[in-house]
ROVO-349200 format. One record per residue (C-alpha): y, x, z; residue in one letter. Coordinates in Angstrom, 3 decimals. Each point is the difference from the previous one (the first is absolute). Layout:
N
Y;X;Z;a;
...
This chain:
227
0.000;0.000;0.000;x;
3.512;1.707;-1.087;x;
2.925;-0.412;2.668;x;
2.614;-3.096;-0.759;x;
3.473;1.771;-1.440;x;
2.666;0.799;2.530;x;
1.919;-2.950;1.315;x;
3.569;-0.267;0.276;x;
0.871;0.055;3.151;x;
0.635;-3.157;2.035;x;
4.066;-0.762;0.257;x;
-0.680;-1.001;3.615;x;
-0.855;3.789;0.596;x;
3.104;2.487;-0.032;x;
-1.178;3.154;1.065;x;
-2.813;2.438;-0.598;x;
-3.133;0.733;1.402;x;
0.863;4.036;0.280;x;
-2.880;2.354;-0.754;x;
0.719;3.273;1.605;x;
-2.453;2.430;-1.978;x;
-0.675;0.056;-3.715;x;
-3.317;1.564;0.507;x;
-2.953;-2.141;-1.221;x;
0.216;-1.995;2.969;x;
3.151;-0.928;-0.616;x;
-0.238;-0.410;-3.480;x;
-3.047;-2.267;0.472;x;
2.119;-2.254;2.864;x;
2.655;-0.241;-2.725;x;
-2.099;-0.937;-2.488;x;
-1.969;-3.294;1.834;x;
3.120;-0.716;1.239;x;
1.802;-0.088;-3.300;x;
-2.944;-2.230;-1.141;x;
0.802;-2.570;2.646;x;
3.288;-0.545;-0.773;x;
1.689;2.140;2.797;x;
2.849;1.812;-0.687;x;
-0.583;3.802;0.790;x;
1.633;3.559;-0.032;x;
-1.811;3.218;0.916;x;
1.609;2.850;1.551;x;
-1.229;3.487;-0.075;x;
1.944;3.068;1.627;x;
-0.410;2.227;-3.430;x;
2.169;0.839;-2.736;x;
-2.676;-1.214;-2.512;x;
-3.916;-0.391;-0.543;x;
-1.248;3.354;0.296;x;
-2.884;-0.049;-1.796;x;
-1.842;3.410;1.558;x;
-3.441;0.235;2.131;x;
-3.236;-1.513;0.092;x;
1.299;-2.061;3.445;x;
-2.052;-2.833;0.361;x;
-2.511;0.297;-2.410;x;
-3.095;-2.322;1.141;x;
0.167;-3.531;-0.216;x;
-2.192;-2.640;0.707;x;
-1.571;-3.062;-1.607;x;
1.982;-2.706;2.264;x;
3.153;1.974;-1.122;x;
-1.183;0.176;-3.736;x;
-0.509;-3.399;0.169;x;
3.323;-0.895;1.088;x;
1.807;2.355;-2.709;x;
-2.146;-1.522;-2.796;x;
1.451;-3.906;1.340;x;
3.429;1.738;-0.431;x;
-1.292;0.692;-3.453;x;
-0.618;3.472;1.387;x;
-3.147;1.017;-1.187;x;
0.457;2.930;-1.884;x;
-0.231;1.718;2.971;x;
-3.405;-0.563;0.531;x;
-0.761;0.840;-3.809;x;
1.741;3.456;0.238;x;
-1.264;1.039;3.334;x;
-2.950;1.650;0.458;x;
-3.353;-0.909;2.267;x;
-3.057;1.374;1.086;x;
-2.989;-0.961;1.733;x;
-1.792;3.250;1.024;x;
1.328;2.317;2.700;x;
-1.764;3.635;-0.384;x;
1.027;2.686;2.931;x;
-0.595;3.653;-0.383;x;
0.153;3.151;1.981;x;
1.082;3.027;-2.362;x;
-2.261;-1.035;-3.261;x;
-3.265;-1.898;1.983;x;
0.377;-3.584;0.142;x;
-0.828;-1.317;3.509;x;
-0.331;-3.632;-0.534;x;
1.474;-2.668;-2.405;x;
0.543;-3.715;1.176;x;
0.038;-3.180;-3.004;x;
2.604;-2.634;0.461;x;
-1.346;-3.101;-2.234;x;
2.368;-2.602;-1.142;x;
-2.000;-3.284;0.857;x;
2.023;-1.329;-2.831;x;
1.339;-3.331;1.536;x;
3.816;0.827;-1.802;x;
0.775;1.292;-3.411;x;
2.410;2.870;1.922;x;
-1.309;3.013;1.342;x;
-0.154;0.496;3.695;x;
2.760;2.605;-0.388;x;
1.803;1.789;-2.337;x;
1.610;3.737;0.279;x;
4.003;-0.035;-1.752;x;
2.698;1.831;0.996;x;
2.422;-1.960;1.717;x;
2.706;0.843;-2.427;x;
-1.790;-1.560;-2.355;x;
-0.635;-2.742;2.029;x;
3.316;-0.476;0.326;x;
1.100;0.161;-3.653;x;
-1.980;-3.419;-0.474;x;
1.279;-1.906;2.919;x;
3.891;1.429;-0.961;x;
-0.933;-1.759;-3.848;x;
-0.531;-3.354;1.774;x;
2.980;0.041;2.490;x;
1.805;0.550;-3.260;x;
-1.356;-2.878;-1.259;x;
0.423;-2.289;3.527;x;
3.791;1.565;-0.358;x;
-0.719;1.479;3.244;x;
2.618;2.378;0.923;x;
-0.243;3.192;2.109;x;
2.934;1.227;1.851;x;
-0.997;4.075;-0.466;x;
1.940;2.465;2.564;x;
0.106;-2.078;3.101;x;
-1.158;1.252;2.998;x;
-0.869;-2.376;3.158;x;
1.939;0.749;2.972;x;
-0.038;-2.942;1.799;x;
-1.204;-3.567;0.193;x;
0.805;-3.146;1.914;x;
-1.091;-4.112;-0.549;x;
1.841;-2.818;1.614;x;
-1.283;-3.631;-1.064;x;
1.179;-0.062;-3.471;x;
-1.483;3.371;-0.990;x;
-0.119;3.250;-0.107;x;
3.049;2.978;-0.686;x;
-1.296;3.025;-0.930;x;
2.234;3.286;0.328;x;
-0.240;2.571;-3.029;x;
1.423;3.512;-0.595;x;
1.028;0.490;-3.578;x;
1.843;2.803;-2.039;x;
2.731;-1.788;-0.084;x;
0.109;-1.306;4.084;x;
-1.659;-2.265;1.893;x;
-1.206;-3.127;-1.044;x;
-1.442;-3.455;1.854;x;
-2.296;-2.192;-1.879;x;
-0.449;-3.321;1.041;x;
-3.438;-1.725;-0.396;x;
-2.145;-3.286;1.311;x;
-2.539;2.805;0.874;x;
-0.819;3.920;-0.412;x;
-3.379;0.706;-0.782;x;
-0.744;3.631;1.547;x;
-2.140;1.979;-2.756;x;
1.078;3.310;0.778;x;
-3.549;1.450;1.758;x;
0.502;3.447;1.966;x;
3.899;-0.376;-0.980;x;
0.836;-3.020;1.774;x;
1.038;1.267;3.274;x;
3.256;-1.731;0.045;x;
-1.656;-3.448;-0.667;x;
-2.692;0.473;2.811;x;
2.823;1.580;2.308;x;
1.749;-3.152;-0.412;x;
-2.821;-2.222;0.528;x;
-1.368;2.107;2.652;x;
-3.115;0.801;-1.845;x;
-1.931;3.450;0.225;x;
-1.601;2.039;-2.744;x;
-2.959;1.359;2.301;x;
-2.608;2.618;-2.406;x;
-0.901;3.692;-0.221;x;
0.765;2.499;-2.360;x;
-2.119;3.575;-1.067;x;
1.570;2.893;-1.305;x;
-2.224;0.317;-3.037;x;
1.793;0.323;-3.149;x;
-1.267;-1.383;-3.246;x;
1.042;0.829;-3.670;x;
-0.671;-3.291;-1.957;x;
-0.332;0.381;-3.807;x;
0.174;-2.907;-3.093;x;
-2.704;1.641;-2.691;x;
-0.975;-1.874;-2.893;x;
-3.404;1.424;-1.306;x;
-3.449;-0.554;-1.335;x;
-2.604;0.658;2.813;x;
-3.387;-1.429;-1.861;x;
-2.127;-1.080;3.077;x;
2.906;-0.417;2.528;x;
1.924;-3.108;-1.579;x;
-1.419;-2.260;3.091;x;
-0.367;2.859;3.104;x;
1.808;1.332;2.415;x;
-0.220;3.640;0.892;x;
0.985;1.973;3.079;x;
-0.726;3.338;0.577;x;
0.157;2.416;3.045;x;
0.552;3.909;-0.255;x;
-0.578;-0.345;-4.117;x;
-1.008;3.258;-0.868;x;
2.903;-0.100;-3.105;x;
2.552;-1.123;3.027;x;
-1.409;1.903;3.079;x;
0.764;-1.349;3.406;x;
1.736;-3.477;-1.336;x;
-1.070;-3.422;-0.216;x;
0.189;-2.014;-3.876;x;
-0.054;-3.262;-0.982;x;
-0.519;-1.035;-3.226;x;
């Protein structure tokens, strides 16, 4: 079933449901909320869509399933999937585990795409939804009173306040302001490992469904790969 055109919004509602983070969560909010009818504006603290890094690269079937209703689903035919996991130490494997696809949905259970990419599609359809993203403002401050929401942004060219029915926080490990002013925490652990994430587009006959990781490769001593 393909998703019912974007719906002016109602007269009866003035102000915008404000999207803080035009990440794919925010993009995705946007987008089911321009499909309803609500008016909406996303606001994202950089100068521009910065399409660099592999970011968030895995992505499930419940969220493929919701980007193909948007009309998405190109996302799930460019990404890639596999359904054996092999683990090596230097060039021996030690064990490989199968993943089968019991086959109840025509999407894969995930799909690996960089999240720039990612984001390229969702960007096409705000276009179409005439979705617009205020670029450059950062949240410093937010406060609600029975009416709405005003959000406080920093821009190049001074500070701004945005006034919206609601703000829809979509700004994950960024959104300290937000959860400072809702008294929410951000609780987790970090490691100090670094990782140097590559995009490679190649023919690997054999490996088009597998996952690979490797410990101490003998052709990368003392470093862990995954392919």
């Amino acid at each position: 079933m393909r998703p019912p055109a974007p719906r002016p919004p109602a007269d009866t509602v003035a102000d915008p449901v404000l999207v803080l983070g035009a990440g794919p969560v925010g993009q995705t909010a946007a987008l089911l909320l321009a499909r309803r009818g609500v008016p909406v504006r996303i606001v994202d603290t950089r100068p521009e869509r910065d399409a660099v890094g592999s970011k968030a690269i895995c992505q499930q079937r419940d969220v493929l399933d919701v980007w193909d209703w948007l009309g998405a689903g190109t996302i799930a035919e460019e990404g890639l999937t596999w359904d054996t996991a092999r683990t090596f130490y230097r060039d021996r494997e030690l064990f490989s585990v199968r993943l089968p696809d019991p086959g109840a949905s025509p999407l894969p259970p995930f799909v690996n795409i960089s999240q720039s990419r990612t984001e390229q599609v969702l960007d096409h359809l705000l276009d179409e939804a005439g979705v617009r993203t205020l670029w450059d403002h950062r949240v410093t401050g937010i406060t609600q009173d029975d009416d709405g929401v005003d959000v406080e942004c920093a821009t190049p060219d001074g500070p701004v306040r945005l006034r919206g029915s609601h703000a829809l926080a979509c700004l994950g490990a960024h959104g300290g302001v937000v959860r400072e002013a809702l008294g929410l925490g951000f609780e987790g652990t970090s490691f100090d490992d670094r990782f140097l994430i590559c995009d490679i587009r190649a023919d690997l006959p054999g490996w088009e469904r597998e996952r690979r990781f490797y410990f101490d490769p003998e052709w990368n001593p003392g470093r862990q790969v995954l392919i």
